[in-house]
TORTI-653248 format. One record per residue (C-alpha): x, y negated, z negated. Coordinates in steps of 0.02 Angstrom, whole numbers, padded with zeros to 5 digits, always signed. Example, Ala and Ser with C-alpha at 12.3 -4.5 7.8 and 13.67 -1.06 7.14 Angstrom:
REM TORTI-653248
+00615+00225-00390;+00684+00053-00357;
This chain:
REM TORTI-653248
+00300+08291-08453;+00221+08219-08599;+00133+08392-08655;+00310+08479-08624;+00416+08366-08723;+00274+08380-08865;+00293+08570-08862;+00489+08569-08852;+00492+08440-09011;+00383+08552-09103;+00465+08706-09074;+00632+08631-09137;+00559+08538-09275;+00433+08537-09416;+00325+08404-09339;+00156+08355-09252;+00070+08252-09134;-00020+08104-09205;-00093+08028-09046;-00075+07859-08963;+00048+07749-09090;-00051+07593-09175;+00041+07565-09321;+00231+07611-09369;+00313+07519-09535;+00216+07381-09546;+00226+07363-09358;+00037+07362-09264;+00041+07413-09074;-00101+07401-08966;-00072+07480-08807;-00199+07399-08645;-00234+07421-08473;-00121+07288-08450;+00013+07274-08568;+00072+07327-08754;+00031+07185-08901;+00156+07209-09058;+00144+07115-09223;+00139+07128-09388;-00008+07029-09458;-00048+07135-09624;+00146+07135-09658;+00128+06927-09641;-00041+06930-09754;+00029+07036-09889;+00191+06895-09876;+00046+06777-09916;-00027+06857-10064;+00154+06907-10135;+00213+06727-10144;+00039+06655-10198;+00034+06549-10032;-00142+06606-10007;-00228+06417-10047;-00074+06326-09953;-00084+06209-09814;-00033+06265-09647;+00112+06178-09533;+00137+06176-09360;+00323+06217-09350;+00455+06312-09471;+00567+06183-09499;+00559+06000-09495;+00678+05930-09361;+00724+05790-09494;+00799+05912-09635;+00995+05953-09636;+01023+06091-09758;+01184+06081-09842;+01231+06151-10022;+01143+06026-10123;+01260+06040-10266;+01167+05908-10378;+01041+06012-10346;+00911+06115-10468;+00936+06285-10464;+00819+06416-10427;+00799+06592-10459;+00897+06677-10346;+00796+06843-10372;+00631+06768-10297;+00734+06694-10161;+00829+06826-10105;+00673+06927-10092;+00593+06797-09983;+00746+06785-09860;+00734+06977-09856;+00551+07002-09823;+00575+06845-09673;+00713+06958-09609;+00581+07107-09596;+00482+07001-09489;+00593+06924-09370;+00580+07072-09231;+00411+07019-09191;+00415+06854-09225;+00565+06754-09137;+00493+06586-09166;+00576+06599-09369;+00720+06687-09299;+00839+06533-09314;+00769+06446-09483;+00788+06621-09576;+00946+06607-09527;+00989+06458-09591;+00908+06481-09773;+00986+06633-09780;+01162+06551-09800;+01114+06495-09957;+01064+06651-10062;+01211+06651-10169;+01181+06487-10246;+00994+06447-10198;+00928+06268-10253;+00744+06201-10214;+00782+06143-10082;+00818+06286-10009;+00670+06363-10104;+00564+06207-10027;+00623+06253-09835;+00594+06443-09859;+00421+06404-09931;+00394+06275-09765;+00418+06443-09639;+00281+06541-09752;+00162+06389-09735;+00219+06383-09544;+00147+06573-09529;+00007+06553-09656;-00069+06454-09486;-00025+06571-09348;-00047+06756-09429;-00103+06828-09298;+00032+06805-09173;+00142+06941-09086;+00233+06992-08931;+00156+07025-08776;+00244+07144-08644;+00138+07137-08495;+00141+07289-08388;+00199+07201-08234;+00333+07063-08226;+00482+07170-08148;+00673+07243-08193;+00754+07065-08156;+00887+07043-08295;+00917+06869-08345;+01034+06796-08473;+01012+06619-08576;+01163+06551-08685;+01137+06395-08774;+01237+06319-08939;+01211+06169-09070;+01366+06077-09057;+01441+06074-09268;+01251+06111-09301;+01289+06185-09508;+01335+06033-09606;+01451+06129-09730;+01565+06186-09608;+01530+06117-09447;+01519+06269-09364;+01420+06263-09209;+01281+06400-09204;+01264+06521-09050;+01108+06561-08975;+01056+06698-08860;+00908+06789-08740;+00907+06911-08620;+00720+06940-08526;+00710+07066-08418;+00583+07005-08292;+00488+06890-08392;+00488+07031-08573;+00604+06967-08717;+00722+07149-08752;+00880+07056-08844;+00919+06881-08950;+01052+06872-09058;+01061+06684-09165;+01210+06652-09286;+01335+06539-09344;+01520+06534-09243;+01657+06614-09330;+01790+06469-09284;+01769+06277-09273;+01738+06213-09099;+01840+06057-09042;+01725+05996-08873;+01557+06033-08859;+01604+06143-08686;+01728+06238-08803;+01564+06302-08917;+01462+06335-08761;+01587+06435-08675;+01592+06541-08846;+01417+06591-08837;+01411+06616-08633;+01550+06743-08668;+01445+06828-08806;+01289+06834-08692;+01405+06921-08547;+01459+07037-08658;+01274+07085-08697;+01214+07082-08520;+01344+07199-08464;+01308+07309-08583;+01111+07305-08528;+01195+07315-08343;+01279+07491-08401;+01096+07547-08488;+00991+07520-08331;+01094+07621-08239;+01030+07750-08321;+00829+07720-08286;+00925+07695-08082;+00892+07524-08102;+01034+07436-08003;+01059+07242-08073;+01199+07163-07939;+01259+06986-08024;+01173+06940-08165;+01129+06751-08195;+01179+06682-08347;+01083+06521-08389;+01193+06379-08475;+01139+06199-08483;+01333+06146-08512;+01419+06095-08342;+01587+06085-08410;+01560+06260-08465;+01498+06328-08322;+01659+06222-08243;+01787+06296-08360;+01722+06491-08312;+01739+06470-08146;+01907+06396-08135;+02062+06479-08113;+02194+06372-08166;+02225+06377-08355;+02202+06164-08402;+02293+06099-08542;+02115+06065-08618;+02068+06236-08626;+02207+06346-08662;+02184+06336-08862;+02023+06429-08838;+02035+06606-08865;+02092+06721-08750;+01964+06860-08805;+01818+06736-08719;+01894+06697-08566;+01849+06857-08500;+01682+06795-08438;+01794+06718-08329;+01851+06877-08256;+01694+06947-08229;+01637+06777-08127;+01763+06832-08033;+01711+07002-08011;+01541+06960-07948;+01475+07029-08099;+01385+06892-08177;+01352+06715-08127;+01335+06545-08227;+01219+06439-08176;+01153+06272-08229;+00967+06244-08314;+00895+06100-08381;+00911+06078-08586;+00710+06063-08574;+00693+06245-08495;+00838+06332-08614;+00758+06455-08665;+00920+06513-08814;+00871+06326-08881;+00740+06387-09000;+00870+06496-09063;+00992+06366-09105;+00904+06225-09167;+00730+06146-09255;+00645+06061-09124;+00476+05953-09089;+00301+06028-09074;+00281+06033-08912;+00429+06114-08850;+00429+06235-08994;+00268+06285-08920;+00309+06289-08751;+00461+06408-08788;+00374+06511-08874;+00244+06529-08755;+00394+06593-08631;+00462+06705-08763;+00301+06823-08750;+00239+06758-08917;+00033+06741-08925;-00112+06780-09014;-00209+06917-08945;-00370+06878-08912;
C-alpha cells in the first residue's frame, strides 16, 4: 500500500521519496521497534545560543509557583522587539514540549507592553530548558484506542482580570493527541461556574475526536471526562435549572445534554492525578514531574 500510494503521489505530482522521516522543521523523529520519539533538541540549542543563555544556570521548573504576573506598570520597560521574538520562538516549541505550554501562555499576555519582569519570567522558561534539552514525546506503539478527556481550571488565576484559565487533555490510551490552555473569555462567579466552562470546552473536543475515529472504525461508546470539581460534575448532571446556575451561559450547558445522551460521562478524579492541572497552573517539583512523566514527556535514552 505504501509502494502504491508512493507511485500514485508521484504520478500526480513533482515529488520524491525521501525514506523513513527523521527530521521535518525543526522537528526530529526517531521511529523504534517500539514506539516513535519526537523533539526538537537542535531547535532548543539554537534558542540557547540566540539569547546568549549558553553559560546560564539551569532550573528545575518554568515558573516559580511564588510569582503572580500582573502589568507591572512601575515597571522598566523592555524592548519589546527581543521579547516578542522570544514569546514567538517558545510558541514554536510548545507542540513537543507541553510542560511550557501554560507559562508561554501567560508571558505572552504581555507583549504589547513588556517590562523585565516579564523579560525576567521568559528568561526563567529558557533556563528551565537549558537543563532538560533533550526531552520529547514518547508514543509507545502499544497503549490502546481508549479516549479519555481531563478538564481542569485555576479559579480567577490572571491577576489583571481575574479571569480563570481553562485547561485541557485528551489521551487516547495513554498518547497525548490534543491540549488546548487559555484564559476564559468571561468572569466566573463560583469556582463550579469556571469548571463547568472548561468541561464544556473539553466535550466539545472529545466529540469531535468521537466523529474522527469513526473513520479509522474505531467505535468510542461514552467517553469519560475527568473533572476534579464535584459541584461541576453535580450541576451537568442535573436537570432542573437552580437559581444558582441559570446566569451561566446557555451555549455550555450543552454538556449537559450530551450526559444525557450517554455520550460522555463526568467523573470525579483526585486534584493530585489531574492531569489538565499542568496546563492551568505553576506547580511544585514533584508534581510537575510526575505530570509530565504521564504526559509522554522523557528523555530518550
Amino acid at each position: 500500500m505504501c509502494e502504491k500510494f508512493s507511485n500514485l503521489m508521484q504520478g500526480k505530482f513533482e515529488m520524491s521519496m525521501m525514506g523513513e522521516l527523521t527530521f521535518f522543521l525543526g522537528l526530529q523523529v526517531k521511529q523504534l521497534k517500539d514506539g516513535t520519539f519526537t523533539s526538537q533538541t537542535k531547535y532548543t540549542r539554537d534558542l540557547m545560543k540566540k539569547f546568549g543563555m549558553e553559560e546560564k544556570s539551569s532550573v528545575k521548573s518554568p515558573m516559580n509557583t511564588s510569582v503572580k504576573m500582573d502589568m507591572d506598570a512601575d515597571g522598566k520597560a523592555v524592548d519589546q522587539t527581543r521579547y516578542r521574538a522570544l514569546i514567538g520562538s517558545f510558541l514554536y516549541l510548545t507542540p513537543s514540549r507541553l510542560d511550557i505550554t501554560f507559562v508561554v501562555g501567560v508571558c505572552e499576555r504581555f507583549q504589547s507592553t513588556p517590562k523585565e519582569s516579564h523579560m525576567t519570567a521568559a528568561k526563567r522558561i529558557l533556563r528551565y530548558l537549558k537543563g532538560c534539552q533533550e526531552v520529547g514525546l514518547w508514543y509507545p506503539k502499544e497503549g490502546g484506542f481508549k479516549l479519555i478527556g481531563y478538564s481542569d481550571s485555576d479559579y480567577a488565576g490572571c491577576r489583571v482580570d481575574r479571569k480563570s484559565t481553562s485547561g485541557t487533555c485528551q489521551m487516547l490510551g495513554n498518547i497525548w493527541v490534543s491540549l488546548f490552555s487559555k484564559k476564559q473569555n468571561s468572569l466566573a462567579t463560583p469556582t463550579a461556574e469556571a469548571e463547568y466552562i472548561v468541561a464544556g470546552s473539553c466535550c466539545a473536543q472529545v466529540l469531535w475526536m468521537k466523529q474522527e475515529l469513526r473513520d479509522y472504525e474505531i467505535e468510542e461508546k461514552v467517553i469519560p471526562i475527568m473533572c476534579d470539581n464535584t459541584s461541576a460534575i453535580a450541576i451537568a448532571q442535573n436537570p432542573v435549572l437552580l437559581s444558582r446556575t441559570k446566569h451561566i451561559d446557555v451555549r455550555y450547558h450543552f454538556i449537559r445534554d450530551h450526559v444525557e445522551k450517554k455520550d460522555i460521562t463526568l467523573e470525579y478524579i483526585s486534584t493530585d492525578k489531574q492531569l489538565a492541572d499542568i496546563f492551568t497552573k505553576p506547580l511544585c517539583q514533584s508534581k510537575f514531574e510526575k505530570l509530565k512523566n504521564e504526559l509522554g514527556l522523557i528523555e530518550l535514552s
